[in-house]
C-alpha positions in Angstrom: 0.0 0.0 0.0 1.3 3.3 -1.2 0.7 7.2 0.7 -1.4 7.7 -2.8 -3.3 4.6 -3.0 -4.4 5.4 0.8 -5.3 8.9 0.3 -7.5 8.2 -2.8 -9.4 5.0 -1.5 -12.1 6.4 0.4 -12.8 8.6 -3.3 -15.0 6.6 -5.4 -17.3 6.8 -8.5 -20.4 5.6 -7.4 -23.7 6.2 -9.9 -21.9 9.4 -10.3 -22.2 9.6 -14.1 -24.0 13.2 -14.1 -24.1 12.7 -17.8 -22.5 11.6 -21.3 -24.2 14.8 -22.5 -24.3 15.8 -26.1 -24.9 19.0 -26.8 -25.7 21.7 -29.9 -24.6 24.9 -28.9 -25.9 27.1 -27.3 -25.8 25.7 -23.6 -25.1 26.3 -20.0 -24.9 22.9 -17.8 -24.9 24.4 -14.1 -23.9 22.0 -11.8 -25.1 22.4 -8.9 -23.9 20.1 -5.8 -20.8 21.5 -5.5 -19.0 17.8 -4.7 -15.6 17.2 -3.3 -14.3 16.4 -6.8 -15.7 17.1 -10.1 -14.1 15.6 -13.4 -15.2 16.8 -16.9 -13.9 15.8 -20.0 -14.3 16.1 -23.4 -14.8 13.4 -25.6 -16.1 15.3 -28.9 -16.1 19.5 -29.6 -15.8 22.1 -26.9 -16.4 24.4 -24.4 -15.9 26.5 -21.0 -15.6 25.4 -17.4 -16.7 28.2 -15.6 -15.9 27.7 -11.8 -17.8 30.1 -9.0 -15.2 33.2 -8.7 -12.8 31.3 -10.6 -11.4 32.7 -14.1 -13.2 30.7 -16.7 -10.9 27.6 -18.5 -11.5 25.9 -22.0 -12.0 22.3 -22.3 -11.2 20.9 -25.7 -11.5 17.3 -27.2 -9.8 14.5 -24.8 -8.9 17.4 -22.3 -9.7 17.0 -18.5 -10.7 19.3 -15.8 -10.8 18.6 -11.8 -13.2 21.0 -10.2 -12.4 21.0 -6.1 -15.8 21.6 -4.4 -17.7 22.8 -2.7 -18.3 25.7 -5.3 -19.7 25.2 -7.7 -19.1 25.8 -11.7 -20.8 26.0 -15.0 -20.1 24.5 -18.4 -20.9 26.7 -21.4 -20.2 27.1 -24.9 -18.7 29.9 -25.0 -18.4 32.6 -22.4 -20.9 35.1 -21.9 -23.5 32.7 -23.9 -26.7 33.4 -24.3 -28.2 29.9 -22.9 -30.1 30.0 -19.8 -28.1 27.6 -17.0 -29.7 24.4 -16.5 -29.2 23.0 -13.1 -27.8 19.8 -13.3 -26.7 17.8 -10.6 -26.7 13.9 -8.9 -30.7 14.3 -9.2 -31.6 15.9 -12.4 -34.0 15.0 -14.8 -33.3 15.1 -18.4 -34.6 18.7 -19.5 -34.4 20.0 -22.9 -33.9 23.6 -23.1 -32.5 26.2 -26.0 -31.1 23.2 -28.1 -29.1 21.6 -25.2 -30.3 17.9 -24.3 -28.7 16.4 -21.4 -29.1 13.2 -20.2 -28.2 10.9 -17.2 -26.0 8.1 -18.4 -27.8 5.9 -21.6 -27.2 6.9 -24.8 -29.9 9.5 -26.4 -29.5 9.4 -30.2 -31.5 12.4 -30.5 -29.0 14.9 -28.9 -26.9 14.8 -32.4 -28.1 16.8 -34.8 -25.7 15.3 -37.2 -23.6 18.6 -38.5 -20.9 17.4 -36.5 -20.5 20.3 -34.4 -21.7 18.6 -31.4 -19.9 18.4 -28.0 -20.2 15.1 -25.8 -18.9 15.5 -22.3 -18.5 13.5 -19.4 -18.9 15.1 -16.1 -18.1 12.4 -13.3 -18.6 13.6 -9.6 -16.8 11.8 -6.4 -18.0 12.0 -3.1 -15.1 12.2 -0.6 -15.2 9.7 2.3 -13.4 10.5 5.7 -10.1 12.5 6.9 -8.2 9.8 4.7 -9.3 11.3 1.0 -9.2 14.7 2.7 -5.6 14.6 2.9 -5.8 13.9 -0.8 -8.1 17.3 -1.2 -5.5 19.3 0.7 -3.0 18.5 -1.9 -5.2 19.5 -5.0 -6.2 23.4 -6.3 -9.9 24.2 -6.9 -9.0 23.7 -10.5 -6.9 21.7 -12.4 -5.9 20.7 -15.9 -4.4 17.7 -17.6 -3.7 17.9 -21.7 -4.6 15.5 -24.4 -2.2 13.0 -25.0 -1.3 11.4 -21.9 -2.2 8.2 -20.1 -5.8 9.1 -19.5 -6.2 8.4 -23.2 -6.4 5.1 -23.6 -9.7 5.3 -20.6 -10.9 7.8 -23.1 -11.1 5.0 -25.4 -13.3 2.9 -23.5 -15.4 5.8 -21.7 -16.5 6.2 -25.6 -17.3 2.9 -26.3 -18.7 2.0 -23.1 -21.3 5.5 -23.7 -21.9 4.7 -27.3 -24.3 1.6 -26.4 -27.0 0.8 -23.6 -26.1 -3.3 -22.1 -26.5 -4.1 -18.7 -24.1 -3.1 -16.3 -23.2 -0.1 -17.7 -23.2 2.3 -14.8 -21.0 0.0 -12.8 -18.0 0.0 -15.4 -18.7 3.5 -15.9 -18.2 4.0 -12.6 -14.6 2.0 -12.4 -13.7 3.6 -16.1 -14.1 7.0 -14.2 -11.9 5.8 -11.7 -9.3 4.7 -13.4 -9.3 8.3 -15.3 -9.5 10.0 -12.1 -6.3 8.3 -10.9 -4.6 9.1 -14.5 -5.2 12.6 -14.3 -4.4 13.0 -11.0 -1.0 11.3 -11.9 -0.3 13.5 -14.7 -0.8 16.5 -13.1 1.3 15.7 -9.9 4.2 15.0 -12.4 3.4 17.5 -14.6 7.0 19.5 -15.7 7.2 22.5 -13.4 4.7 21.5 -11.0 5.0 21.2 -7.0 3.2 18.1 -6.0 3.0 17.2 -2.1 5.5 16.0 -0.4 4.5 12.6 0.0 3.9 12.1 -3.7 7.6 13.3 -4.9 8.9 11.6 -1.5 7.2 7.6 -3.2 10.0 8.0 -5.7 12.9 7.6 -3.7 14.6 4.6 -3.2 14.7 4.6 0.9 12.0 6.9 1.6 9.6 5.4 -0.7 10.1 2.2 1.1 10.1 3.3 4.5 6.3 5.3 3.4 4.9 2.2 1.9 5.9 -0.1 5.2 4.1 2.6 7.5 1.1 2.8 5.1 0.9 -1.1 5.1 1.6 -1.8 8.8 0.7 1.3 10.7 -0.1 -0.3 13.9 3.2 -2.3 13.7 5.3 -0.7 17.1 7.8 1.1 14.7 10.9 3.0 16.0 13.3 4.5 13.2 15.8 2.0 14.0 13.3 -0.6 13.0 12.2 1.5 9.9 16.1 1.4 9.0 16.8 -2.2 9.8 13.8 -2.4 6.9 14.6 -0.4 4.5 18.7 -1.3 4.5 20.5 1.9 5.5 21.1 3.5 8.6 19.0 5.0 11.3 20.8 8.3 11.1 20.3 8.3 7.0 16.7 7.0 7.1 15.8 10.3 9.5 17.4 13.2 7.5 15.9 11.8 3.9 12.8 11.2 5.6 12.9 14.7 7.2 14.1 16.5 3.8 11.7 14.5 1.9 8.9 14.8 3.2 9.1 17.6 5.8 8.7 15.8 9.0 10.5 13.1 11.0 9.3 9.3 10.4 7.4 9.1 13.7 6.1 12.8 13.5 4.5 11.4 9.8 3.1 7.8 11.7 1.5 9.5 14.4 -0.4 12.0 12.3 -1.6 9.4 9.8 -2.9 6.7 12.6 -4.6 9.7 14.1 -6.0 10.1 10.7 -7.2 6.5 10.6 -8.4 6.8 13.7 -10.4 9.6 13.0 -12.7 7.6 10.0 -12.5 4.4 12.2 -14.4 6.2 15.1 -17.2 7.5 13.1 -17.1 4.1 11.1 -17.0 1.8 13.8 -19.8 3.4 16.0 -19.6 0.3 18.6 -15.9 0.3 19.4 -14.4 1.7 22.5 -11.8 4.2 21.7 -9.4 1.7 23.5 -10.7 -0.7 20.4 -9.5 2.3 18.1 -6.2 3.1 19.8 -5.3 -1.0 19.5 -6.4 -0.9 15.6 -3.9 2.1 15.1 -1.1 0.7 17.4 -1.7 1.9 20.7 -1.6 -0.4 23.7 -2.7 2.4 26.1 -5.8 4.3 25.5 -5.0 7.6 27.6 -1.7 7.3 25.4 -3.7 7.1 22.2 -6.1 10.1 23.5 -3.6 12.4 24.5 -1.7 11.9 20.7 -5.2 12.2 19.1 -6.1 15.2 20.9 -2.8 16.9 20.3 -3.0 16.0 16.9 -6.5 16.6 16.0 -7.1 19.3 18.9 -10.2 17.5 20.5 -10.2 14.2 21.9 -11.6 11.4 20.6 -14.9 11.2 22.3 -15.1 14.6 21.3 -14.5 13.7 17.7 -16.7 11.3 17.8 -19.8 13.2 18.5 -19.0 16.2 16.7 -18.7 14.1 13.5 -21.3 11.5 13.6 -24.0 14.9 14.5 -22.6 16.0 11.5 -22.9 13.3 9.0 -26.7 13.4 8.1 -25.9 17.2 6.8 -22.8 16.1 5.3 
């Protein structure tokens, strides 16, 4: 298990295909819910994402755009058009409105109208599960941009076949397909030339520290010390804490604590029957008070605290 593939497991497509939309300009899709993570791409034509207070940013063919909620953002035709928004969101029905058809995931042959200057988007949304995936949205802007031509591609591929035909199942491998290309585009722009991903993401590439991150990720209740971490990863004790530290901006122990008090943080509003001494044991604590007093220094409240603060929070959520 990597610091990525942690961060991003608790964000998942689930019936979240807003729409393979195709559209006759002009239009104005207004999506409305303002989710954690928004992907739109362009399979066919073009257009504008406009996001709420946010400059506005084309989108042309096989481009993608990640839209950090919770504003919300438009997609138009051209800026300034003359359509009238339609609200779209999770919910929407399938309104027709000024030549713009949108739909909600099955193919509508009618939205062509066959002069070819058509534009079909997909517009994924991701709920964003926990403190886990938060870490993840801490690391991204409101908007961000990945070019044609790179891995995401080939998901392209299949994200037009798969829309191009109604069979059974489709919504679930819509779902994984949007994924995938959620993962691809998040890889590209992390490693994109010039760009300052977090530290944990530049930190996976090195030889030592990568190791050391994926060992903590994979066993984080294991009763680490660095001198164990070294013994691991085949250097020293006193080379494992300065790359660590230079690396990724915090000592090896420093970086455990924070992400079991992390874990611990979903697992308490997760697991609504366990004790927090059930909690501290899952995260590597033998001694409850010991676990409290880390998880209230790290998270400023302490568990119970947490606890009740987040579960009277989840219906609104």
């Amino acid at each position: 298990m990597d610091a990525f593939s942690d961060l991003i497991r608790g964000v998942r497509a689930h019936g979240s295909l807003f729409g393979s939309s195709t559209l006759s300009p002009p239009w104005a899709l207004h999506f409305v819910d303002g989710a954690p993570l928004t992907l739109c791409t362009v399979l066919t034509g073009a257009g504008w994402i406009v996001p709420e207070h946010r400059p506005p940013e084309p989108l042309r063919a096989r481009e993608t755009i990640v839209v950090r909620g919770p504003a919300t953002f438009t997609f138009v035709d051209e800026v300034g058009t003359r359509a009238e928004p339609i609200a779209c969101g999770e919910h929407c029905a399938t309104p027709e409105q000024g030549g713009t058809r949108h739909r909600l995931g099955w193919t509508d042959h009618g939205g062509d109208t066959g002069d070819g200057a058509a534009t079909t988007l997909i517009v994924g949304a991701y709920p964003v599960r926990g403190e886990i995936s938060r870490r993840l949205l801490d690391a991204l802007p409101v908007v961000l941009r990945v070019d044609a031509g790179g891995t995401a591609d080939a998901v392209l591929d299949h994200l037009a076949a798969e829309v191009a035909v109604d069979t059974p199942g489709q919504q679930v491998v819509l779902d994984r397909l949007l994924d995938w290309m959620l993962v691809c585009a998040l890889r590209e722009w992390f490693d994109r030339p010039g760009g300052e991903p977090p530290a944990w993401w530049a930190a996976q590439r090195d030889p030592v520290v990568g190791d050391a991150l994926r060992l903590l990720h994979a066993e984080p209740a294991a009763p680490w010390t660095v001198a164990a971490l070294a013994e691991r990863t085949g250097v020293s004790r006193s080379t494992l804490a300065k790359r660590f530290a230079d690396l990724v901006g915090e000592p090896p122990l420093t970086y455990l604590t924070r992400w079991r008090m992390t874990l611990a943080a979903d697992l308490l509003v997760e697991r609504e029957t366990a004790t927090v001494a059930d909690i501290a044991r899952t995260v590597g604590y033998a001694d409850p008070f010991g676990f409290s007093a880390a998880f209230k220094r790290v998270r400023g409240v302490n568990p119970s605290e947490f606890r009740r603060t987040a579960t009277a929070a989840s219906p609104v959520a």
